[in-house]
C-alpha positions in Angstrom: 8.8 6.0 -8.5 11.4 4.2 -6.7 11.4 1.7 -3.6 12.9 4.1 -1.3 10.8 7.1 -2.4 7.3 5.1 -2.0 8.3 3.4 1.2 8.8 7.1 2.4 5.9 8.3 1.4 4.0 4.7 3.0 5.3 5.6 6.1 4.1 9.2 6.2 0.9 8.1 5.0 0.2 5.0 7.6 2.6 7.1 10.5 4.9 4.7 11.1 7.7 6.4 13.0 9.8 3.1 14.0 9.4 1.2 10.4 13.0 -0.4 9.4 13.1 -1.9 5.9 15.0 -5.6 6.2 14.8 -6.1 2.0 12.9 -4.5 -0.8 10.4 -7.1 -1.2 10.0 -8.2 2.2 9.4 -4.5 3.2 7.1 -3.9 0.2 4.8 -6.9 0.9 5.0 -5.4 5.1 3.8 -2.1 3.5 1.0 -3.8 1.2 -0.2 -5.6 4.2 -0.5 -2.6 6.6 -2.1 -0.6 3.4 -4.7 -3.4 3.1 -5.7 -3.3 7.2 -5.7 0.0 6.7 -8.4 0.1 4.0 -10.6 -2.1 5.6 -11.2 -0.2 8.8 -11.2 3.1 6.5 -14.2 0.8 4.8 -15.8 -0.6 8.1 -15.8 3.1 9.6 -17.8 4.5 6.4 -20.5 1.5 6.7 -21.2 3.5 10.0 -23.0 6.4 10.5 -21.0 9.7 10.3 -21.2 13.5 9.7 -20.4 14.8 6.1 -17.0 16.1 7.2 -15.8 12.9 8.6 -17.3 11.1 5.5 -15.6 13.2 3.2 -12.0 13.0 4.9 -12.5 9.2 4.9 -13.3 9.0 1.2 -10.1 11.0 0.3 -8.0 8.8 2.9 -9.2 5.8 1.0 -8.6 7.0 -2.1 -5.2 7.8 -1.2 -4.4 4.2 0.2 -6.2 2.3 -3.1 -3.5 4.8 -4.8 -0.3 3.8 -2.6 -1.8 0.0 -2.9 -1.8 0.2 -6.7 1.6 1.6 -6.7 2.9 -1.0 -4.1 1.6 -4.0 -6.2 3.0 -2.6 -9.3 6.8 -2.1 -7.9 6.7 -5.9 -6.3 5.3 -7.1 -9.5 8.6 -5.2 -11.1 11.2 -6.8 -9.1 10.0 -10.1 -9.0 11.8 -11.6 -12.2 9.7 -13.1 -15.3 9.6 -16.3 -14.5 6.4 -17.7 -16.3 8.6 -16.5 -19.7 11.8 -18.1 -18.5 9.8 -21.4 -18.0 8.1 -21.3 -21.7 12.0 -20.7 -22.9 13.7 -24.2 -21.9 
């Protein structure tokens, strides 16, 4: 997946309407940050007590954000170069 295509799909997911990517990585690591806030008051709002429906809706909203989080790390991790190799090298 591409930068521009998960930062798209980020967006829709957190509903950011206004969101203006400045770089890759500096927009990624934006995205990962929101993602994270967003999981913990996904998690603080199931420690509560709530109906079955809400519970349920919550569970696959979390899942969904763990996904995009996974996906996030794994793209930043790509563009970042390989420098603990490049170090062992000289």
């Amino acid at each position: 997946m591409g930068i521009k295509k998960f930062i798209k799909k980020v967006k829709s997911t957190l509903g950011l309407t206004d969101y203006e990517v400045e770089s890759k990585k500096k927009g990624l690591k934006n995205l990962i940050r929101k993602l994270n806030s967003r999981k913990k008051s996904i998690n603080k709002s199931l420690e509560g007590s709530i109906k079955k429906r809400e519970k349920k809706e919550l569970e696959e909203e979390l899942a969904i954000v763990s996904c995009h989080i996974k996906k996030g790390k794994k793209i930043l991790h790509d563009l970042y170069p390989q420098q603990t190799k490049n170090k062992n090298k000289t």
